[in-house]
C-alpha positions in Angstrom: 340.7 141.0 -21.1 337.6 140.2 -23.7 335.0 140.9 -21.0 332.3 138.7 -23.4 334.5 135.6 -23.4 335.1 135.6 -20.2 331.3 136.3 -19.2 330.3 133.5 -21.8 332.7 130.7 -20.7 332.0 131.8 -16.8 328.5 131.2 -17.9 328.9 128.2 -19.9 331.0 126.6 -16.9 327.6 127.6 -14.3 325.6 125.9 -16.7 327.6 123.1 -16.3 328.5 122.9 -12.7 325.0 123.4 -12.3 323.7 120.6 -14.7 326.4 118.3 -13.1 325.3 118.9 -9.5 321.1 118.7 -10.6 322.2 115.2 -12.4 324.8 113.9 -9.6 323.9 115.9 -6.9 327.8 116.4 -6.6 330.7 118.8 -7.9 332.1 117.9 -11.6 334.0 114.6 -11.3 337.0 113.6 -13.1 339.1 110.5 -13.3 341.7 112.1 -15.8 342.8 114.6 -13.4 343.0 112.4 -10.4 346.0 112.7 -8.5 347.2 116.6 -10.1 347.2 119.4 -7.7 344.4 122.4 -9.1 343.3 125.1 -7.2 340.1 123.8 -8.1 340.1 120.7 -6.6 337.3 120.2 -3.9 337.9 116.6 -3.1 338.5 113.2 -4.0 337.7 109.4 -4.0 339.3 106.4 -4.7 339.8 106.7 -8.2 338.8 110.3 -9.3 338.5 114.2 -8.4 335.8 116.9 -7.9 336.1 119.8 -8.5 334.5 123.7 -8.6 336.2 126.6 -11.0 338.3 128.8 -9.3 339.5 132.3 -10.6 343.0 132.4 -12.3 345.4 133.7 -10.3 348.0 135.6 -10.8 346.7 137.3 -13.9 348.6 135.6 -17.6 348.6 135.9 -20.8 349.0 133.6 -23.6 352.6 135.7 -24.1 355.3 133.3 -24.2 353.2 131.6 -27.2 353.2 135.0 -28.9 356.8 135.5 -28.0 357.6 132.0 -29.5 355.8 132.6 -32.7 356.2 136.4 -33.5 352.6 136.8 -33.1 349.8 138.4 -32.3 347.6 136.4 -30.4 343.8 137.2 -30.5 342.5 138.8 -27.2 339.6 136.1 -26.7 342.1 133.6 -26.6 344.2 135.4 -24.0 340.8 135.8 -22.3 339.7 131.9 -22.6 342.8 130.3 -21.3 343.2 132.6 -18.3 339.6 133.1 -16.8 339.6 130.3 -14.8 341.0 127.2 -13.3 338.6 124.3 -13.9 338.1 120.6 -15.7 337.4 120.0 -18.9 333.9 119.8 -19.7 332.1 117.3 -22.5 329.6 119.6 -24.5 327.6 119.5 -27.9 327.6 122.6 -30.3 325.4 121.9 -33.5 325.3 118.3 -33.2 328.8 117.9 -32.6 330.2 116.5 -29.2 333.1 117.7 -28.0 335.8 118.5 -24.5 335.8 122.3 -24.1 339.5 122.1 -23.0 340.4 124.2 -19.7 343.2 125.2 -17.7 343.6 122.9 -14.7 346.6 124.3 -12.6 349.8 127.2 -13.2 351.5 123.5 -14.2 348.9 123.1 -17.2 349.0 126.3 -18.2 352.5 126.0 -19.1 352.2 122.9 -20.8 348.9 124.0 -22.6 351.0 126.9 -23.9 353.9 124.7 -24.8 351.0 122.2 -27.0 349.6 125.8 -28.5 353.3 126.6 -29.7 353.6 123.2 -31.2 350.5 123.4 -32.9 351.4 126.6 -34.4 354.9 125.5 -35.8 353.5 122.3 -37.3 350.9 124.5 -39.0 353.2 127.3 -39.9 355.5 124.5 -41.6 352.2 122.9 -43.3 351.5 126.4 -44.7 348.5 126.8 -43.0 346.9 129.7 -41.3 347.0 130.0 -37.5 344.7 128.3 -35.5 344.7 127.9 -31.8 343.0 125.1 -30.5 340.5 125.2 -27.3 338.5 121.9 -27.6 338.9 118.5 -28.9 336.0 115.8 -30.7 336.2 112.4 -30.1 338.1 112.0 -33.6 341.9 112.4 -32.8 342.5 114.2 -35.8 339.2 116.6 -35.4 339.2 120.2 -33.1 337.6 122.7 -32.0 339.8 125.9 -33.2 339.8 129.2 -33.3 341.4 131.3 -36.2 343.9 134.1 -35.2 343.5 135.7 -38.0 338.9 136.1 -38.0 338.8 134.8 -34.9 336.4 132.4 -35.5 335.9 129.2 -33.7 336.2 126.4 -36.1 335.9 122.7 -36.6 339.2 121.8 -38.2 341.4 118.8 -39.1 344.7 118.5 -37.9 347.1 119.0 -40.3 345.0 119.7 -43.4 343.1 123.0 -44.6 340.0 121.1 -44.1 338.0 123.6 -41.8 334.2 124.3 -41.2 333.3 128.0 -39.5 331.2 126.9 -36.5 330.9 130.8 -34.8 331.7 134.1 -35.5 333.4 134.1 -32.0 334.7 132.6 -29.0 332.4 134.4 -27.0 329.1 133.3 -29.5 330.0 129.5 -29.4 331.1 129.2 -25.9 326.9 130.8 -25.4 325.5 128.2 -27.7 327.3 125.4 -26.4 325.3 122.9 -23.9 326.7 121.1 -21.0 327.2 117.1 -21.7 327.4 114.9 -18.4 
């Protein structure tokens, strides 16, 4: 495990959770996720969740995308996808508002790896390097990326080589972003 991603996303969710319950006097809410079973869940109303992160258990990697690609996958992105159970939570990075995606359940971790894999063979048949993706901008063809082979967190766009280098890291953007309620 890359002990500074997970110690700057643990931090980033705090800042958060903590934001959200000074604002709302509450745990995150979340109408997306309404109705899907998380070990995070805390409890729910009439037409949305709240919730708290939760430690991921039992330990994963980001292996079967590796496995499906032939790859190498870099450790901070092992690291960011299997911290923690939790929403996904609106932030701003250098004037850019975006969804820090997260893991929600076992069940989405599965299907977040089966998404990663299809991003990968779209961009392997594009002739693009690999990027794995870990947040999204309200622009459905912009994300928030991270190269596999710098590691570098990156603004890109979907199916073009169009990408700007917002961090040297995972673990240096995820302690520059700011929480957005």
């Amino acid at each position: 495990m890359d002990q500074q991603t997970a110690e700057a996303l643990k931090a980033f969710t705090q800042r958060y959770y903590d934001a959200w319950q000074k604002q709302k006097g509450t745990e995150p809410r979340s109408e997306e996720l309404y109705g899907v079973p998380s070990p995070c869940l805390v409890s729910t109303d009439e037409d949305a969740v709240f919730w708290r992160p939760e430690p991921f258990a039992p330990e994963a990697t980001l292996e079967a995308v590796e496995r499906a690609l032939d790859i190498v996958v870099q450790p901070p992105l092992h690291t960011f996808y299997t911290t923690q159970f939790a929403g996904d939570m609106p932030a701003a990075f250098g004037g850019h508002k975006l969804t820090l995606l997260q893991v929600w359940s076992p069940d989405d971790f599965q299907r977040v790896q089966e998404n990663l894999i299809g991003h990968l063979v779209t961009q392997k048949r594009l002739k693009l390097s690999p990027t794995l993706f870990i947040g999204t901008l309200d622009s459905e063809l912009d994300i928030i990326s991270v190269c596999n082979l710098t590691g570098e967190v990156l603004l890109e766009t979907v199916g073009t080589s169009r990408r700007t280098t917002l961090s040297a890291s995972v673990a240096s953007f995820l302690s520059h972003l700011e929480p957005l309620l």
